[in-house]
C-alpha positions in Angstrom: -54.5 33.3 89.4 -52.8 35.2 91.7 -54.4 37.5 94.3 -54.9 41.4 93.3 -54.2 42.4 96.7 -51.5 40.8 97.7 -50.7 38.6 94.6 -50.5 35.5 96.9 -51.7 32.5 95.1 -55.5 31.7 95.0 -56.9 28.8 95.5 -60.1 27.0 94.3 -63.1 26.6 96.8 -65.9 24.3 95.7 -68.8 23.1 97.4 -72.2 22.1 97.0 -73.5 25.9 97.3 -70.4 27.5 96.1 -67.1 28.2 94.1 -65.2 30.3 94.3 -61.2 31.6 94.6 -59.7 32.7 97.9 -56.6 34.2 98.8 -55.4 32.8 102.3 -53.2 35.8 103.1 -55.9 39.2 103.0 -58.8 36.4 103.1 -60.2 38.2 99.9 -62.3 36.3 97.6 -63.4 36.1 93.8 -66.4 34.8 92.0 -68.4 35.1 88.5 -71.1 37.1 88.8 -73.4 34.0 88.1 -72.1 31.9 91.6 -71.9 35.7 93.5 -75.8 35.5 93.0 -76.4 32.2 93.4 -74.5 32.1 96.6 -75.9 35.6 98.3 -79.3 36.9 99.2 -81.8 38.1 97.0 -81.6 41.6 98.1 -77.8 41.5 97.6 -78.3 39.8 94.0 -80.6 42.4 93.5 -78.8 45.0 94.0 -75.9 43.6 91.9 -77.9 43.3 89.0 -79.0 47.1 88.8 -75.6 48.1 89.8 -74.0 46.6 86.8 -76.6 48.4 84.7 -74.0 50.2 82.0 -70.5 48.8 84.2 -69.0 49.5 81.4 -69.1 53.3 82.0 -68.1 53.2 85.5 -65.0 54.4 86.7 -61.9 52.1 87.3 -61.4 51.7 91.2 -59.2 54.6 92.5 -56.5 51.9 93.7 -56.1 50.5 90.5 -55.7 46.5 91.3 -56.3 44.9 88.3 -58.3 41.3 87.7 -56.2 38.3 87.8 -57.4 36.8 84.7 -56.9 39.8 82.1 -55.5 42.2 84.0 -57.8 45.6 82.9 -58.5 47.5 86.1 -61.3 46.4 88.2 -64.0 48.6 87.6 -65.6 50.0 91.2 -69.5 49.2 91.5 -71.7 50.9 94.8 -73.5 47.5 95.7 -76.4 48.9 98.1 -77.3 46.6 101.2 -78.4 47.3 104.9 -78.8 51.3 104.0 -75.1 51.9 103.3 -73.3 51.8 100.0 -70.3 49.3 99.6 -67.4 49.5 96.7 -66.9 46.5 95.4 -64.5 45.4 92.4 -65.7 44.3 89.5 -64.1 43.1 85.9 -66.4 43.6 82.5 -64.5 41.5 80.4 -64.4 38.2 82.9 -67.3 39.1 85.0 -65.5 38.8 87.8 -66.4 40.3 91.3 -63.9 40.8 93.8 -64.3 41.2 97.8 -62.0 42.3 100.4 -62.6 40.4 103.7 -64.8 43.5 104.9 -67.0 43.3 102.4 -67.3 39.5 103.2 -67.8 39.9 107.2 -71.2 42.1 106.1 -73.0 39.9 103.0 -71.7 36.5 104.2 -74.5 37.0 107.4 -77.3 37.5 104.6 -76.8 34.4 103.0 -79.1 32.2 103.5 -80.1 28.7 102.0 -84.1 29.5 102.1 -86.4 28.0 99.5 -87.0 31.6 98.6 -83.3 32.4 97.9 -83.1 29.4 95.9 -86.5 30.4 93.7 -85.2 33.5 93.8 -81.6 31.8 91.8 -83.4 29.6 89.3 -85.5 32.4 88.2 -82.6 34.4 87.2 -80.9 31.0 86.1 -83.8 30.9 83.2 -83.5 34.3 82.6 -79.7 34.1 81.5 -80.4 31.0 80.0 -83.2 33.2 77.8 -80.8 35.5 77.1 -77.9 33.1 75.7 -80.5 31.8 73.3 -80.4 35.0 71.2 -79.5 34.3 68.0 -77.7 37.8 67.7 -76.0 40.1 70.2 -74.1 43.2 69.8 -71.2 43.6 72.0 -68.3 45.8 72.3 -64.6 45.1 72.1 -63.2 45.5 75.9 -59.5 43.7 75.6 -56.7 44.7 73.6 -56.8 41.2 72.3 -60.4 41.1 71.2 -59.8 44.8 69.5 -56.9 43.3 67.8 -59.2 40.2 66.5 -61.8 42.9 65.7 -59.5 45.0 63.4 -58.6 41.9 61.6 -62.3 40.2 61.3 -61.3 37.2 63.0 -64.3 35.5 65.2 -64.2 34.9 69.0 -65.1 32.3 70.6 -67.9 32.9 73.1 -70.1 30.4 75.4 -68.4 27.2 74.4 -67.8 24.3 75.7 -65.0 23.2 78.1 -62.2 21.2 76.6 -62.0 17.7 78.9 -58.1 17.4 77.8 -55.6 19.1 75.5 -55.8 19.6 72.4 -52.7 17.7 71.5 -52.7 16.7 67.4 -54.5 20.2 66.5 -51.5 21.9 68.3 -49.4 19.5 66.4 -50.5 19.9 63.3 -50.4 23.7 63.5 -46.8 23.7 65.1 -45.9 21.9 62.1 -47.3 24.5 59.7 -45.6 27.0 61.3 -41.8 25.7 61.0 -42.8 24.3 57.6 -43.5 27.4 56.3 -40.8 29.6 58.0 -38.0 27.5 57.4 -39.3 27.4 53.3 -39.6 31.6 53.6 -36.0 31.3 55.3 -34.2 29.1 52.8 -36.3 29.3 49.5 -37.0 31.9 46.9 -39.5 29.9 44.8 -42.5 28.9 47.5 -44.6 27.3 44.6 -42.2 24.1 44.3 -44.3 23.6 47.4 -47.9 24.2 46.3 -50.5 21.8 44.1 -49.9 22.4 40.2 -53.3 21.9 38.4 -51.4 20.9 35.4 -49.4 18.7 36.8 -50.5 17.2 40.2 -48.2 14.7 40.7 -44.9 16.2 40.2 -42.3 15.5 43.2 -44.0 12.3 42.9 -47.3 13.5 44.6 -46.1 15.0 48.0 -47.7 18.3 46.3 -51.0 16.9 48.3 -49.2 17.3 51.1 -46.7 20.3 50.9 -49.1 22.1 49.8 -51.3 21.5 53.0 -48.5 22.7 55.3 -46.7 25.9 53.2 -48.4 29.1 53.4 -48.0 32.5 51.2 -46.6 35.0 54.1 -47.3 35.6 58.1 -50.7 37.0 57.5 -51.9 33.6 55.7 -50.4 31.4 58.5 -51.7 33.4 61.5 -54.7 33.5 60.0 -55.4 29.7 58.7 -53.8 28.6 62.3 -56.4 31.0 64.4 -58.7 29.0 62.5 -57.5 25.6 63.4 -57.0 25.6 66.5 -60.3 27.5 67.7 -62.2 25.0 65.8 -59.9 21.8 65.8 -59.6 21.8 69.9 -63.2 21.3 70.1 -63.5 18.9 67.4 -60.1 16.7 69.0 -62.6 16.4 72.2 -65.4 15.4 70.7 -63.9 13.0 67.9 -60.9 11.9 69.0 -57.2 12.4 67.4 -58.1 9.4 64.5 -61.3 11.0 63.6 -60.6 14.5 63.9 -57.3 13.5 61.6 -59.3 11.2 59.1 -61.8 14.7 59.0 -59.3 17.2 58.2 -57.4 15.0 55.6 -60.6 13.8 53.8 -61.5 17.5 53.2 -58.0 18.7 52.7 -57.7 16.4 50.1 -61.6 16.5 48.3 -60.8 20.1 48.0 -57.9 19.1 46.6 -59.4 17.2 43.4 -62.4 19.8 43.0 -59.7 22.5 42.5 -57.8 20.2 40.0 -61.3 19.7 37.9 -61.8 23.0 38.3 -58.7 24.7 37.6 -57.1 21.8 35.2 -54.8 23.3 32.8 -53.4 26.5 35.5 -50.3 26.8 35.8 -51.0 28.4 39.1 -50.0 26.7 42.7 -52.5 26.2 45.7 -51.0 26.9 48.9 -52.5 26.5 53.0 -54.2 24.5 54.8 -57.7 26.2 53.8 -59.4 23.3 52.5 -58.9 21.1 55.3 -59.9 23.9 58.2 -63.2 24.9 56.6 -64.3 21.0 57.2 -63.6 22.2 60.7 -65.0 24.9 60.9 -68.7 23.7 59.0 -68.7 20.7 61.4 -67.9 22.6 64.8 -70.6 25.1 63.7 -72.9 21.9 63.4 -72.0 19.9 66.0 -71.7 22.5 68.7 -74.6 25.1 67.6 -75.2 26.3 71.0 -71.3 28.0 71.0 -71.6 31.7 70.3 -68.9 33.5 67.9 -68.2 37.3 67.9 -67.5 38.7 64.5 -66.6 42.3 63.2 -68.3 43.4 60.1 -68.6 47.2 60.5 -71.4 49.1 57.6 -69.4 52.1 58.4 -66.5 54.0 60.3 -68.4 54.7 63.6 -68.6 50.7 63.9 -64.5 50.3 63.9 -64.6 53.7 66.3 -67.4 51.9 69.1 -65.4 48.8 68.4 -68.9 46.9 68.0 -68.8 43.3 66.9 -72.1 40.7 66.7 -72.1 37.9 68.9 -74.0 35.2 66.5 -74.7 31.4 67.0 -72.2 28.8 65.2 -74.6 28.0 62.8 -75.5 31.1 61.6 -71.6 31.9 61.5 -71.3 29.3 59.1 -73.9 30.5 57.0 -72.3 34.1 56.8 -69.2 32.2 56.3 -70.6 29.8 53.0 -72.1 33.0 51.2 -68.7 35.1 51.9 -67.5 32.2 49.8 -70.2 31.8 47.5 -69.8 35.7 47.1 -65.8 35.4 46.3 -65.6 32.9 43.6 -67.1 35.6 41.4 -64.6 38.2 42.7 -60.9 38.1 41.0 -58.6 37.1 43.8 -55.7 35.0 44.5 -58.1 33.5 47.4 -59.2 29.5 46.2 -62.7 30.0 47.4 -63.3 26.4 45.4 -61.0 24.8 47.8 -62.9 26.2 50.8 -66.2 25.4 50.0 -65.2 21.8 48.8 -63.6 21.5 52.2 -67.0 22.6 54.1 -69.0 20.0 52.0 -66.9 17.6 53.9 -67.3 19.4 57.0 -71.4 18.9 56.6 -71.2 15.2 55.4 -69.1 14.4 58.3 -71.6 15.8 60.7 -74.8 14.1 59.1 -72.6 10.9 58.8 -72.1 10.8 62.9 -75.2 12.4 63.5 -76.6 9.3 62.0 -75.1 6.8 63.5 
């Protein structure tokens, strides 16, 4: 991150006490608002929390610097302390606070490492923690990017876990997808050479099972499938490894696979995507990591879209939204194969239970 000063680099401060990022040039500094109040006095943390009260509604600062991270306009708070008012910057989407070196000469002699400063931190530690433990929030969209995710119903990923390395075979597999399926839009007329035939599985001597996994209908269906993938895959790569995390998405790729031939045994119409194989993700990340929180869009009615209102909800519960969408769609006519899906979350589930087990 670069300073929003003087866009000199910043660098990482960590200590026992505190973290932060400072910028060695205008000595600013930036925090979260969770190590802000852990690091100053209780008057000042005070006085934080009631002046973020509705930060959403306050006015950008008049100079316009924006936040490092997402770069909306810091928004400018009065933080009250020693019977003045001080501006400070702060950012609603990252919850970031930013302080010029004035502002740091006056709080820095208030803090304090007194046993009532640190009651004083763990008591608003348990409150947040409280708070995160709602099963249901309701949030607004703030970012272009989460408006955009919004309009198209796709979830966020909130409160999750950190990733300890990349994610290296999820990105693999989904840079795959992608050149497999624009080179075929490119150079092909007929995309269902590519897809598995119900009525005749094995032509092109089986590699249907695996075209089929890789070639997608048209940009909206790839985007799509690989948002999926990669939010949940990452997470699962961590925890599982690159062999199990493979051995996961192939098993369900290819059990929803054989459902849809029982099912569907004498069509004459192609399956397509990776669907099958990304909804064992996606029931086995919402099981294994139930504490993650996902932000979904489902407006009852225009003034939802117009607040740009969204519901933060608990994976689990996600996933439960998620099963009955499906449960909902096979009985709907649509070129959607809701069978493959929910074959490919059974798998999801087993595999969960199965290491949960042992």
């Amino acid at each position: 991150m670069n300073c929003p000063r003087c866009s000199s680099l910043l660098i990482k401060k960590k200590s026992s006490t505190d973290l932060h990022y400072a910028c060695n040039s205008c000595e600013g500094k930036i925090y979260s608002r969770f190590d802000f109040i852990r690091y100053y006095s209780g008057d000042i943390a005070k006085n934080l929390i009631q002046s973020l009260r509705g930060a959403e509604k306050k006015n950008s600062t008049p100079y316009n610097i924006k936040c490092p991270q997402c770069y909306n306009n810091f928004l400018q708070i009065q933080l009250f302390f020693k019977e003045e008012y001080h501006p400070i910057d702060y950012c609603n989407s990252c919850d970031y606070i930013w302080l010029d070196k004035s502002e740091i000469d006056v709080f820095y002699k208030a803090n304090s490492g007194s046993v009532t400063r640190k009651l004083e931190f763990e008591a608003y530690k348990l409150k947040e923690h409280l708070e995160k433990d709602r099963e249901v929030e309701v949030e607004y969209a703030e970012s272009p990017k989460e408006r955009i995710y919004q309009i198209l119903g796709l979830p966020i990923e909130k409160d999750y876990e950190s990733l300890k390395k990349p994610a290296l075979l999820t990105w693999s597999i989904a840079g795959i997808c992608i050149l497999f399926s624009i080179f075929n839009w490119l150079t092909t007329d007929d995309l269902s050479q590519f897809g598995l035939l119900p009525s005749d599985p094995f032509r092109n001597f089986g590699l249907s099972f695996i075209t089929s996994f890789f070639q997608h209908a048209n940009l909206l269906h790839l985007l799509g499938n690989m948002y999926f993938l990669v939010i949940f895959g990452d997470n699962i790569e961590n925890e599982l490894g690159k062999i199990k995390t493979l051995i996961l998405l192939v098993t369900a790729a290819i059990f929803g696979d054989l459902i849809d031939l029982i099912v569907r045994f004498d069509s004459n119409v192609p399956s397509i995507g990776a669907s099958g194989g990304i909804a064992g993700f996606l029931t086995f990340y919402c099981l294994r990591f139930q504490n993650n929180k996902l932000s979904i869009s489902f407006p009852q009615n225009y003034r939802h879209w117009l607040e740009r209102r969204y519901w933060n909800v608990k994976a689990p519960y996600f996933a439960l939204y998620w099963i009955v969408a499906q449960l909902i769609g096979i009985f709907l006519v649509s070129n959607i194969n809701y069978t493959v899906h929910l074959s490919g979350a059974a798998i999801g589930i087993l595999t969960y239970y199965y290491y949960r087990k042992k």
